[in-house]
py3Dmol code that shows the C-alpha trace and the ligand (Angstrom):
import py3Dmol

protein = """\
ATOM      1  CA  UNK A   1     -97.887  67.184 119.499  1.00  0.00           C
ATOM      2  CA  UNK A   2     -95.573  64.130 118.261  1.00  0.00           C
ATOM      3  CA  UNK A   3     -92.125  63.989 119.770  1.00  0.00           C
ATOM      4  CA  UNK A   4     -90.435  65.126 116.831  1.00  0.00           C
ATOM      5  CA  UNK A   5     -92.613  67.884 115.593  1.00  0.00           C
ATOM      6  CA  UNK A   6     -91.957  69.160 119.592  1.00  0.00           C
ATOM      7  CA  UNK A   7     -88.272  68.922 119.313  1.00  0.00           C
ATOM      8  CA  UNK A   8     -88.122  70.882 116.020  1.00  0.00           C
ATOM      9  CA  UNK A   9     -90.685  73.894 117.785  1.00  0.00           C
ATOM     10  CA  UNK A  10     -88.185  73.864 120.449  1.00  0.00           C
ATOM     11  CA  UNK A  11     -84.923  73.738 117.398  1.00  0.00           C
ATOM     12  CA  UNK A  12     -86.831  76.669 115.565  1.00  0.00           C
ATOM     13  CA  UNK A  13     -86.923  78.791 118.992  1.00  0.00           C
ATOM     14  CA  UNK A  14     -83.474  78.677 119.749  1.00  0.00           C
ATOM     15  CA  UNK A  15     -81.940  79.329 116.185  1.00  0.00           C
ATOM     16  CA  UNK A  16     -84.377  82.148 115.827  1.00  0.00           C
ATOM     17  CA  UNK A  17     -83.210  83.519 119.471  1.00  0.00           C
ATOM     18  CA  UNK A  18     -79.661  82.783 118.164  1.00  0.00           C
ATOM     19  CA  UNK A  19     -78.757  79.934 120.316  1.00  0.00           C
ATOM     20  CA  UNK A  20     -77.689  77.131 118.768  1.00  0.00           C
ATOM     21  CA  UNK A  21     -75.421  75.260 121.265  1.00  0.00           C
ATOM     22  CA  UNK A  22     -78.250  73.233 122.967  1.00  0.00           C
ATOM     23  CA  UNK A  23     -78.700  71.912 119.733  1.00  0.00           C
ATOM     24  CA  UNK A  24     -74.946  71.209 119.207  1.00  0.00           C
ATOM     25  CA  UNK A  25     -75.706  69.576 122.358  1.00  0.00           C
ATOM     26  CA  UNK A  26     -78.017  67.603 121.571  1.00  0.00           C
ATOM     27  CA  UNK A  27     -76.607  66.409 118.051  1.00  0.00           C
ATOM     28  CA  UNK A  28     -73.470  64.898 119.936  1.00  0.00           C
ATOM     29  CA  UNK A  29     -75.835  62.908 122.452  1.00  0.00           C
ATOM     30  CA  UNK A  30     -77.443  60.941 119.197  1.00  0.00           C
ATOM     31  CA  UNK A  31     -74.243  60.740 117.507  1.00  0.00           C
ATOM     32  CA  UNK A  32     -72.253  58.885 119.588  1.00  0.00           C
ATOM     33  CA  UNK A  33     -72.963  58.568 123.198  1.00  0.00           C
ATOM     34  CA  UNK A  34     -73.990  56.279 126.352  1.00  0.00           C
ATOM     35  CA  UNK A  35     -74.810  56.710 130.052  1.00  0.00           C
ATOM     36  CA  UNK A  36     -76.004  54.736 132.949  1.00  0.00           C
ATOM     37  CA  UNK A  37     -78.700  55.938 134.833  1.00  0.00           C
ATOM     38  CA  UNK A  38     -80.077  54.317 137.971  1.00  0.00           C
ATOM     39  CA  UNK A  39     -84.106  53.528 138.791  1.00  0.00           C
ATOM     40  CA  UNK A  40     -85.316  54.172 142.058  1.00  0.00           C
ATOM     41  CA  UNK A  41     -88.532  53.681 143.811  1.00  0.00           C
ATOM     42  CA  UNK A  42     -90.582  54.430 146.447  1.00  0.00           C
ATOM     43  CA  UNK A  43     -93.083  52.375 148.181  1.00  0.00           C
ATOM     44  CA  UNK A  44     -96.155  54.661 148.939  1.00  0.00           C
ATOM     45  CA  UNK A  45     -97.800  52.217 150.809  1.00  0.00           C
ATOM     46  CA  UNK A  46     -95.280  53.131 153.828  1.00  0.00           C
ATOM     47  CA  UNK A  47     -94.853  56.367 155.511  1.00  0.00           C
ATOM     48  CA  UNK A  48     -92.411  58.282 154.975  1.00  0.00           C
ATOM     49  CA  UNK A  49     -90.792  61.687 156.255  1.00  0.00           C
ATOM     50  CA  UNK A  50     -88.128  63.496 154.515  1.00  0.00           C
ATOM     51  CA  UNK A  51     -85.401  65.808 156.726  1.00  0.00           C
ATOM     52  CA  UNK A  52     -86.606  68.980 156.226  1.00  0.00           C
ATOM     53  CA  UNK A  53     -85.246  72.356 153.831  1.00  0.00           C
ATOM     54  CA  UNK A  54     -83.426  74.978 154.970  1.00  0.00           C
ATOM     55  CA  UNK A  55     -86.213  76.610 153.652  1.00  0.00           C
ATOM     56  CA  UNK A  56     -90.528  76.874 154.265  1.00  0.00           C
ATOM     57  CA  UNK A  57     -92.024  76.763 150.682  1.00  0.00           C
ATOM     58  CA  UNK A  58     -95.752  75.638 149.532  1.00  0.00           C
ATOM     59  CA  UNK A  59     -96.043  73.059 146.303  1.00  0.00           C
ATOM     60  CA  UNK A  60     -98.763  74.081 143.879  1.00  0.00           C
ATOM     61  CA  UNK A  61     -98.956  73.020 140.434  1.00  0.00           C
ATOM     62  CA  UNK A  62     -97.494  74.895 137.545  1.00  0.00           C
ATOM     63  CA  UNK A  63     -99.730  77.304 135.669  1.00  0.00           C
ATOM     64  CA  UNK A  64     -99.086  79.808 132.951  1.00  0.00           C
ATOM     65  CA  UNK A  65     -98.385  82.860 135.660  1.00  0.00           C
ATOM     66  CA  UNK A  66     -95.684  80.378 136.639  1.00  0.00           C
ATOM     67  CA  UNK A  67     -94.290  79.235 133.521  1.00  0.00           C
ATOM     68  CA  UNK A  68     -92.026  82.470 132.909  1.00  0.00           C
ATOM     69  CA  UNK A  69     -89.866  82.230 136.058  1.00  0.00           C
ATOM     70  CA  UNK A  70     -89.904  78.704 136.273  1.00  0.00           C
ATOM     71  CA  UNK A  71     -88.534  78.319 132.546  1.00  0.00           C
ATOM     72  CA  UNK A  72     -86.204  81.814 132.613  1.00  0.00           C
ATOM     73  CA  UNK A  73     -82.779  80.905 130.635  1.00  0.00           C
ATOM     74  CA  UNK A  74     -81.095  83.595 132.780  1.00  0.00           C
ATOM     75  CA  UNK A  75     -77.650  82.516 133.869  1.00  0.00           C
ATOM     76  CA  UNK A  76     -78.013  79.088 132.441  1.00  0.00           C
ATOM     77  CA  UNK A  77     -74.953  77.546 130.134  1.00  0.00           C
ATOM     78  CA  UNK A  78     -75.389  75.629 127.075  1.00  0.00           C
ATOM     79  CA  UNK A  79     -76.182  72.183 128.601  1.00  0.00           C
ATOM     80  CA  UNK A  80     -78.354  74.066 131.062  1.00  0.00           C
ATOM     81  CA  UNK A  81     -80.614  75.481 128.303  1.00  0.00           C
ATOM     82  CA  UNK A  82     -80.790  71.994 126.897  1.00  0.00           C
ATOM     83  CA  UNK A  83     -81.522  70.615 130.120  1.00  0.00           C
ATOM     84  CA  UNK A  84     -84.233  73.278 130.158  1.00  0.00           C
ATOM     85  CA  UNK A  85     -85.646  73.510 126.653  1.00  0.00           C
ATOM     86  CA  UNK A  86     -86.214  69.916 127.283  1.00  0.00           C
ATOM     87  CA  UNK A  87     -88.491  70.421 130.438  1.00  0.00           C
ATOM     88  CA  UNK A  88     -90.587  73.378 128.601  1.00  0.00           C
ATOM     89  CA  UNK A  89     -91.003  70.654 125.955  1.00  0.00           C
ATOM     90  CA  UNK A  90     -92.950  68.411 129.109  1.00  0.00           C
ATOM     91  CA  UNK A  91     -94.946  71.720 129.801  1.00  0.00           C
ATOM     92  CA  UNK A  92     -96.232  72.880 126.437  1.00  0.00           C
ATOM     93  CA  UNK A  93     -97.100  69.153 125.188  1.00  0.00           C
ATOM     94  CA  UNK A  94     -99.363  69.395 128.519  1.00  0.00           C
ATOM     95  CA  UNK A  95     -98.294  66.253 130.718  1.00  0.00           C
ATOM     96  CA  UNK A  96     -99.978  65.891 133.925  1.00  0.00           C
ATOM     97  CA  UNK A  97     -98.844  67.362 136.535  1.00  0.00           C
ATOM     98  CA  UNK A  98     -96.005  69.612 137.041  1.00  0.00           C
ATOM     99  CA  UNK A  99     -95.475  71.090 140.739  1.00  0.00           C
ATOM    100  CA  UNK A 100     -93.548  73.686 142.105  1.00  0.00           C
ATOM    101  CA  UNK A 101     -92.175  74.587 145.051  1.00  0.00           C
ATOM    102  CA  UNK A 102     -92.105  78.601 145.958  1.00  0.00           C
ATOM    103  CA  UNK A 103     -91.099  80.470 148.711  1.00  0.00           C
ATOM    104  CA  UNK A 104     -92.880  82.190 150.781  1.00  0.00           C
ATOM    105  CA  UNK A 105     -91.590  85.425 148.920  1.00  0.00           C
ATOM    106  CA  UNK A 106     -93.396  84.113 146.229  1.00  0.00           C
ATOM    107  CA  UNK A 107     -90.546  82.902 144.463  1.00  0.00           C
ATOM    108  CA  UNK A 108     -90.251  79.534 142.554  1.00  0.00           C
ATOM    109  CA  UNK A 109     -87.262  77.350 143.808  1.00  0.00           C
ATOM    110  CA  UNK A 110     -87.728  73.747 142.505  1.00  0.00           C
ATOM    111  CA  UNK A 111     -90.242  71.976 140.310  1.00  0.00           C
ATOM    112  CA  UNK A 112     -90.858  68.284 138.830  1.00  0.00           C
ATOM    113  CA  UNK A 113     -93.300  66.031 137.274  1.00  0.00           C
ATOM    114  CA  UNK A 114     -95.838  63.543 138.989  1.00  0.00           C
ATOM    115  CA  UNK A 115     -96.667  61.165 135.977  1.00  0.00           C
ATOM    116  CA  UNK A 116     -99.657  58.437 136.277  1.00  0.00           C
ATOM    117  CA  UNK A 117     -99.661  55.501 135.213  1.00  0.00           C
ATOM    118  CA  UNK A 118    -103.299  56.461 134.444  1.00  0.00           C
ATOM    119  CA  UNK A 119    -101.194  58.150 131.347  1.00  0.00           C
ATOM    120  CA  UNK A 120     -98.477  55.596 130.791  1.00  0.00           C
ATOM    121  CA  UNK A 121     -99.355  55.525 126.561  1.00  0.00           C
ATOM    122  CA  UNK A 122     -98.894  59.451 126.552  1.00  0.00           C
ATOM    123  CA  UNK A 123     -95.546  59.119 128.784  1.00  0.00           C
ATOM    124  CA  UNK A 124     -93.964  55.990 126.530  1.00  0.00           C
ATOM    125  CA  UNK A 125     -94.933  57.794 123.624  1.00  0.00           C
ATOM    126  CA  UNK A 126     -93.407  61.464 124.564  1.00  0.00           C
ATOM    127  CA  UNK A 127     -90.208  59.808 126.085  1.00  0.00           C
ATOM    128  CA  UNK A 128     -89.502  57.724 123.235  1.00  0.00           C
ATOM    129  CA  UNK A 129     -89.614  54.193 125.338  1.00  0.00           C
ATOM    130  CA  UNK A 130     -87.014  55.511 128.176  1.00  0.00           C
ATOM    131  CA  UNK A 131     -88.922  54.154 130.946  1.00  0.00           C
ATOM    132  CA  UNK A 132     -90.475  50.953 132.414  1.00  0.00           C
ATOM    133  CA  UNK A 133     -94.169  51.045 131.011  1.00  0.00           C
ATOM    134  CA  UNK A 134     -96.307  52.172 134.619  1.00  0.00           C
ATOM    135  CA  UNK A 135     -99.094  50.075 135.825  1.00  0.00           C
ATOM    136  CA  UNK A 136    -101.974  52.143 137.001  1.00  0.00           C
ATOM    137  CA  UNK A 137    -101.301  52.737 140.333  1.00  0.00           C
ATOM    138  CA  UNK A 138     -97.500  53.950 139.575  1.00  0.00           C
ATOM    139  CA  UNK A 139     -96.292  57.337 138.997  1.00  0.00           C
ATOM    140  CA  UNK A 140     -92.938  58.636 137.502  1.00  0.00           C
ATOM    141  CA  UNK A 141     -90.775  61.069 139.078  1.00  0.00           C
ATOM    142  CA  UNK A 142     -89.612  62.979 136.120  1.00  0.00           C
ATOM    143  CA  UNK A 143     -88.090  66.380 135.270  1.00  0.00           C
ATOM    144  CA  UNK A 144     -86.755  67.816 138.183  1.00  0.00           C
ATOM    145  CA  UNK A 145     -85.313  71.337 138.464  1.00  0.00           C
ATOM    146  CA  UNK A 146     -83.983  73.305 140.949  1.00  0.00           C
ATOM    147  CA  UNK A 147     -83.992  77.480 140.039  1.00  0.00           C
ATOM    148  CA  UNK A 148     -80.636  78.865 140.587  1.00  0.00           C
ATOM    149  CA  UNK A 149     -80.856  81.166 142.684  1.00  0.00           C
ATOM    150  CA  UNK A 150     -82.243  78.667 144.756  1.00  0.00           C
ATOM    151  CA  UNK A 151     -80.093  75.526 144.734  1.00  0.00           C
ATOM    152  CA  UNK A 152     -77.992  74.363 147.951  1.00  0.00           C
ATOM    153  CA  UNK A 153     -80.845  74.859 150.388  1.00  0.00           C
ATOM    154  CA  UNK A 154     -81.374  70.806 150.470  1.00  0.00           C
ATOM    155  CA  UNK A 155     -85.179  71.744 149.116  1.00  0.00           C
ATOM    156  CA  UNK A 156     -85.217  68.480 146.591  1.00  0.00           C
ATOM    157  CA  UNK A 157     -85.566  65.669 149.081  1.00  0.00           C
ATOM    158  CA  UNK A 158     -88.187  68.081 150.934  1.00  0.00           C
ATOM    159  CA  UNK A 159     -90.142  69.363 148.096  1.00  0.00           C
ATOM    160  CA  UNK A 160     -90.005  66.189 145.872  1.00  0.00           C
ATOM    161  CA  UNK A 161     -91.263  63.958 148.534  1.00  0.00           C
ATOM    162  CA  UNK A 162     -94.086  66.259 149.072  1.00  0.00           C
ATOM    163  CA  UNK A 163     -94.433  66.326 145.033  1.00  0.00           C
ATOM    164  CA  UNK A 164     -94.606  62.710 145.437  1.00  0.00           C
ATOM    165  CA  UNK A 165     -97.185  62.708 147.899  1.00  0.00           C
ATOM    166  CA  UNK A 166     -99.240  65.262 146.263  1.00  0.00           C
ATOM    167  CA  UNK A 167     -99.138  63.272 143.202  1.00  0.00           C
ATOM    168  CA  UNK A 168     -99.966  59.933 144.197  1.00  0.00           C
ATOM    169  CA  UNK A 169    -102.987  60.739 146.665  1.00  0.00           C
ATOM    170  CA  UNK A 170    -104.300  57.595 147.193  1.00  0.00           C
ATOM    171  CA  UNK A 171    -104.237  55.738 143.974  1.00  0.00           C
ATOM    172  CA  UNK A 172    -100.958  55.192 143.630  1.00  0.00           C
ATOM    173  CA  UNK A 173     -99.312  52.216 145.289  1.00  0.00           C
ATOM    174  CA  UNK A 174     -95.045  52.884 144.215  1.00  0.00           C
ATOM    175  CA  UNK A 175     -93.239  55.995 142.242  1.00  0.00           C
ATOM    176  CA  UNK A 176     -90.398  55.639 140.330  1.00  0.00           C
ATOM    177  CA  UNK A 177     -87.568  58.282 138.996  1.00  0.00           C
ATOM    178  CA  UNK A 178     -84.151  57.746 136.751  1.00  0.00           C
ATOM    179  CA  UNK A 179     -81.286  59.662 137.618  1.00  0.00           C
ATOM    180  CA  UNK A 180     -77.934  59.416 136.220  1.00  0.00           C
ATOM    181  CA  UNK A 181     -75.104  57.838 137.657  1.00  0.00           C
ATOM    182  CA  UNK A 182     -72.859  60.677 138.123  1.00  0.00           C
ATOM    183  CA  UNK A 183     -75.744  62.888 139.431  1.00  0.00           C
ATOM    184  CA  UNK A 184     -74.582  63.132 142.905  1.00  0.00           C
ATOM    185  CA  UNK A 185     -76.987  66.181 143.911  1.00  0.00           C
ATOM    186  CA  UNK A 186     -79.864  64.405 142.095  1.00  0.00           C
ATOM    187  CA  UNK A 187     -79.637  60.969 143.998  1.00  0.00           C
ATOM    188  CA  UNK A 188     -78.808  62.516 147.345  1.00  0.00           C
ATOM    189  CA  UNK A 189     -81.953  64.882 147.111  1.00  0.00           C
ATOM    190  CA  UNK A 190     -84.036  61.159 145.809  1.00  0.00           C
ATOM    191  CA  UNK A 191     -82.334  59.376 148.621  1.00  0.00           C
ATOM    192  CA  UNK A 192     -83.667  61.775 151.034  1.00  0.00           C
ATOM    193  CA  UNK A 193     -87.221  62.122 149.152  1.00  0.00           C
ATOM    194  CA  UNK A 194     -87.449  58.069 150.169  1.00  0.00           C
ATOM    195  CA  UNK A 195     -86.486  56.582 146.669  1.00  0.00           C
ATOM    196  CA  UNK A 196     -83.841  53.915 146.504  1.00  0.00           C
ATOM    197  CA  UNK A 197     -82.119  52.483 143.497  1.00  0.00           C
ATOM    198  CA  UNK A 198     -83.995  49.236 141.985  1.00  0.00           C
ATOM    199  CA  UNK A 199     -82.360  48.958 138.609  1.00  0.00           C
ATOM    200  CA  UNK A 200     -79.849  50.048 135.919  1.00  0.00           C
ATOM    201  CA  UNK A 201     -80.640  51.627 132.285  1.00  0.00           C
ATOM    202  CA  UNK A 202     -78.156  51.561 129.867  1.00  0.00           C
ATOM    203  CA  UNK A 203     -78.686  54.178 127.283  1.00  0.00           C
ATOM    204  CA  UNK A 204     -76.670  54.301 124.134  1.00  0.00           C
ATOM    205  CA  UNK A 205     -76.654  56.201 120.557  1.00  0.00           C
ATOM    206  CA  UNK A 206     -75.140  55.328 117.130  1.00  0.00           C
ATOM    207  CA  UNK A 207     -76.041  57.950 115.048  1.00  0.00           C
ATOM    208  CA  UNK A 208     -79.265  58.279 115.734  1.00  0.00           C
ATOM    209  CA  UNK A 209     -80.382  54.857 117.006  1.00  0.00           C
ATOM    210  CA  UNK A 210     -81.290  54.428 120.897  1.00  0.00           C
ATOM    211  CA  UNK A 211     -80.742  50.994 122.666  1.00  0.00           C
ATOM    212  CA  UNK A 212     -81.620  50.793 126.039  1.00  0.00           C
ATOM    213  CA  UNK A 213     -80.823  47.716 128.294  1.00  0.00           C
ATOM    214  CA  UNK A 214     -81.726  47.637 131.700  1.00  0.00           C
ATOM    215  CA  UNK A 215     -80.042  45.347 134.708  1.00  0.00           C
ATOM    216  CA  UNK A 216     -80.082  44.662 138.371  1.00  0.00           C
ATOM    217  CA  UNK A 217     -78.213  47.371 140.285  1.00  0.00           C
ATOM    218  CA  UNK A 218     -74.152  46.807 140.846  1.00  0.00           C
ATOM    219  CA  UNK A 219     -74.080  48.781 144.060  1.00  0.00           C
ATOM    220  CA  UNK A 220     -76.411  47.486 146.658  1.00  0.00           C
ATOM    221  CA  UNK A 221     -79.597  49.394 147.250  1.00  0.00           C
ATOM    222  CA  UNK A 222     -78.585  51.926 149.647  1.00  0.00           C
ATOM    223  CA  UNK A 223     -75.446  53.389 148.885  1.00  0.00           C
TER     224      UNK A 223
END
"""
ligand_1 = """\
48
COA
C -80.667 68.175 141.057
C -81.004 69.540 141.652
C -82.492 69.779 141.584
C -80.574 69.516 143.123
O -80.812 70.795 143.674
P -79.784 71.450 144.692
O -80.379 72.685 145.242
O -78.482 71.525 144.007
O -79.728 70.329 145.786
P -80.089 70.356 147.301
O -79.581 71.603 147.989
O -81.532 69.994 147.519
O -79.160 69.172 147.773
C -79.365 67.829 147.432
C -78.165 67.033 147.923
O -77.085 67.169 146.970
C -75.926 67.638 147.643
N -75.235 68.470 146.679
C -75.614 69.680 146.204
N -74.731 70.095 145.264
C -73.787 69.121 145.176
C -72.637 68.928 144.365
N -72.271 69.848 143.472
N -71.932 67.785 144.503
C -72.325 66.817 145.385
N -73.416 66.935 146.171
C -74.126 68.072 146.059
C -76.427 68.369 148.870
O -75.446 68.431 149.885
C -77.600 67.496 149.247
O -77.127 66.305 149.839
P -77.526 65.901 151.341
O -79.030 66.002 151.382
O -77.032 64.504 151.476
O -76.860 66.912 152.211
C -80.268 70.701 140.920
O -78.877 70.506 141.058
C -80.627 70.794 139.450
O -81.674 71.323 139.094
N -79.758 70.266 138.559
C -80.001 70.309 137.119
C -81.133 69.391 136.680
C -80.990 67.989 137.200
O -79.909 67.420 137.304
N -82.157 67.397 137.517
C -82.242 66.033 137.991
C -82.418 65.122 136.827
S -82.577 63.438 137.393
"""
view = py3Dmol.view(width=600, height=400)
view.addModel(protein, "pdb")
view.setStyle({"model": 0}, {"cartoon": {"style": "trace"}})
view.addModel(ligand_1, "xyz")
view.setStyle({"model": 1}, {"stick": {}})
view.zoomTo()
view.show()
C-alpha cells in the first residue's frame, strides 16, 4: 500500500471511531514544525551485553494473535494514539520484522522493528526518505513501544538489544535507530541496548513540505 493511501486507511479509522485528535495532531506536525533527532548505531561485529530487566520475558515476532494487545488504544492520550496509529500503519503494510517482548504471564510489554537493509527500497519508500538509505548488511531500529502497563521495568535496553540480535543473525554487520532529542527514556533504554549517537537529523515542515538535513553530533558520542 503507498504511504498516502495508508495514512488515509488509518484517517478513515479514527474519524469513523470518532477520534479525530491524532489527526489534529498530525496536521500541526506538517504545518509548521521541526525537531532534532539523534542517529545511533551499533556495531554487531562486537559483543555486546545489555544490564538486564527487572523483568524475564521471551522475544518472538508479532503475529495476528498478537496484534490486538500489542496495538490496544486503552489509556493512551491523543499523541499516544498518533504515536500508535502510526506503528499499526508499519504492521498492516507488512514490514519485516516486528518483535515483541512478553512476559512470562503471557503478556506483551515492549515491541520494535528489525528492518534489513535487504529491504532498504520498501523502508525509504514507506518512511518518506527519513533515514540514511541501509546497505545490505544494516538493519534499522525502528518503532519502538513499550505497553503501559509495562513501562519503568528498564525492559528497552534488555529486550531491544535482544531484538537487535535476533534481527541481525549473522548478516548484518551495524544497526541503526533515530530517537529524538528530548526522548530521555528512549536514548537511555538505546544507550543501554549498545547504540551510541553517530549523527544529527534535522526535520522540518512548511506546510506540507519536509526538509531534512543531517550533521555531525554536537554532544560527543557518549553522553
Ligand atoms: C521509550 C519507551 C519504550 C521506554 O520504555 P520505559 O518502560 O518507559 O523505559 P525503561 O523502563 O526501559 O527505561 C529506560 C530508561 O529511561 C529511564 N526513564 C524512564 N522514564 C523516564 C522519564 N520519564 N524521564 C527520564 N528517564 C526515564 C529509565 O530510568 C531508564 O534509564 P536507565 O536505564 O538509565 O535507568 C516508552 O517510554 C515508550 O513506549 N514511549 C513512547 C514511544 C516512544 O517514545 N518510542 C521511542 C521512539 S524512538
Amino acid at each position: 500500500m503507498g504511504r498516502v493511501q495508508s495514512k488515509l486507511q488509518t484517517y478513515g479509522r479514527m474519524v469513523r471511531s470518532g477520534d479525530v485528535k491524532p489527526i489534529a495532531s498530525d496536521a500541526s506536525r506538517w504545518g509548521w514544525s521541526a525537531n532534532v533527532a539523534y542517529g545511533m548505531c551499533r556495531d554487531l561485529t562486537v559483543p555486546f551485553s545489555p544490564s538486564p530487566a527487572k523483568i524475564e520475558f521471551t522475544i518472538e515476532p508479532l503475529d495476528a494473535s498478537l496484534a490486538p494487545a500489542v496495538f490496544s488504544l486503552e489509556g493512551l492520550d491523543a499523541e499516544g494514539r498518533r504515536e500508535l496509529a502510526n506503528r499499526r500503519r508499519m504492521w498492516e503494510e507488512g514490514l519485516p520484522t516486528a518483535y515483541v517482548a512478553i512476559d512470562l504471564a503471557g503478556n506483551p510489554c515492549y515491541f520494535q522493528w528489525a528492518l534489513s537493509g535487504v529491504h532498504d527500497e520498501w523502508v525509504h519508500e514507506f518512511f518518506g526518505g527519513g533515514f540514511p538509505r541501509l546497505a545490505a548488511d544494516e538493519l534499522l531500529l525502528e518503532g519502538a513501544w513499550g505497553l503501559p502497563a509495562a513501562r519503568g521495568q528498564r525492559i528497552m535496553g534488555e529486550a531491544m538489544s535482544r531484538i537487535t540480535e535476533m534481527g541481525a543473525g549473522a548478516d548484518h554487520r551495524r544497526a541503526i535507530t533515530f530517537v529524538g532529542v528530548d526522548n530521555e527514556p528512549s536514548l537511555r533504554g538505546c544507550r543501554t541496548a549498545g547504540f551510541e549517537v553517530y549523527i544529527e537529523r534535522h526535520e522540518s515542515w512548511r506546510l506540507g513540505r519536509r526538509q531534512l538535513r543531517w550533521a555531525p553530533p554536537a554532544t560527543p558520542a557518549s553522553s
